[in-house]
C-alpha positions as a Markdown table, in Angstrom:
| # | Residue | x | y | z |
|---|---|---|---|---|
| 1 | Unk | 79.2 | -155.7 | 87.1 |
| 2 | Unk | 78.2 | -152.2 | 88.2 |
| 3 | Unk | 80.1 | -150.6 | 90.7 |
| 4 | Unk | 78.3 | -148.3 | 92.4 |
| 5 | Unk | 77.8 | -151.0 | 95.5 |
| 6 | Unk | 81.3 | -151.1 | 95.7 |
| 7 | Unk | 81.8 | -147.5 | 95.7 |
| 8 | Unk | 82.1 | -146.4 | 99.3 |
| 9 | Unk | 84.8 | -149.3 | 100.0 |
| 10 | Unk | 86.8 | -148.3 | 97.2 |
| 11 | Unk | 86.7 | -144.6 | 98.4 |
| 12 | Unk | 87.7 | -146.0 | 102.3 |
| 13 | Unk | 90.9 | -147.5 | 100.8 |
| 14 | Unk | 92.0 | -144.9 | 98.3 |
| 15 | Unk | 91.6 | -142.0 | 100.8 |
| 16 | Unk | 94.4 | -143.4 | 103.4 |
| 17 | Unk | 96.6 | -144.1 | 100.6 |
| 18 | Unk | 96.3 | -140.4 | 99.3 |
| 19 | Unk | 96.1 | -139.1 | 102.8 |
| 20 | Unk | 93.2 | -137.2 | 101.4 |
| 21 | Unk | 89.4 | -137.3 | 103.3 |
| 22 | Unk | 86.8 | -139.7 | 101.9 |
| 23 | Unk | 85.2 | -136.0 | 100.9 |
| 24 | Unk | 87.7 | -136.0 | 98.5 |
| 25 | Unk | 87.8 | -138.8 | 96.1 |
| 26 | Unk | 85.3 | -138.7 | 93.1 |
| 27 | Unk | 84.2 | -141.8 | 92.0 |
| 28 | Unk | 82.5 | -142.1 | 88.6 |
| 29 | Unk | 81.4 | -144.9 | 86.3 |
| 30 | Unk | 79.4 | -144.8 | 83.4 |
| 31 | Unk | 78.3 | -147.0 | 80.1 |
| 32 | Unk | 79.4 | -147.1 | 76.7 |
| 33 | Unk | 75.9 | -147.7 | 75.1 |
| 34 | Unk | 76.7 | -150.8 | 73.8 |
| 35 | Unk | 80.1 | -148.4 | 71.4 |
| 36 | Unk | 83.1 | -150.5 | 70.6 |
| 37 | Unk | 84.3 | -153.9 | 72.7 |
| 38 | Unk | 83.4 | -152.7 | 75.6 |
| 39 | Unk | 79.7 | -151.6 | 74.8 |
| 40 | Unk | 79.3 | -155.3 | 73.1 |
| 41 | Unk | 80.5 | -156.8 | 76.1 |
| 42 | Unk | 83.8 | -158.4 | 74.6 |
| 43 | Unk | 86.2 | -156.3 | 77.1 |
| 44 | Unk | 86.3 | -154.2 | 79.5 |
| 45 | Unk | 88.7 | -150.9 | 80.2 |
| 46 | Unk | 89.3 | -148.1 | 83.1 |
| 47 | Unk | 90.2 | -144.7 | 82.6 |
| 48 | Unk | 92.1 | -142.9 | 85.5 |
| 49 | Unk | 92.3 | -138.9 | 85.9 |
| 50 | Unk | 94.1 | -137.2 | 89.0 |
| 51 | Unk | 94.5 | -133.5 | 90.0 |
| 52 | Unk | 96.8 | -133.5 | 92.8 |
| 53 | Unk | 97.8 | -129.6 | 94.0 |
| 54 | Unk | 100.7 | -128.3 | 96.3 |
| 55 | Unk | 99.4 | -125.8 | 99.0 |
């Protein structure tokens, strides 16, 4: 299913949890073109990236 719906709500709950401002979280998704398992539609995966800096 596409996310992009779903993006705002997932932003509203991460924020809190990262004491950060909606502003703040980056929210991306994007397609394989139909490469490997997930492309055929056999699987599915996520990929998490976080930059967290001390003031």
């Amino acid at each position: 299913p596409k996310i992009n719906p779903h993006i705002p709500a997932m932003k509203a709950c991460l924020a809190p949890l990262m004491k950060v401002d909606e502003d703040a979280v980056s929210i991306k998704a994007t397609t394989t073109e139909k490469l490997s398992f997930v492309g055929r539609e056999e699987g599915m995966a996520a990929l998490a990236v976080v930059l967290i800096e001390k003031d």
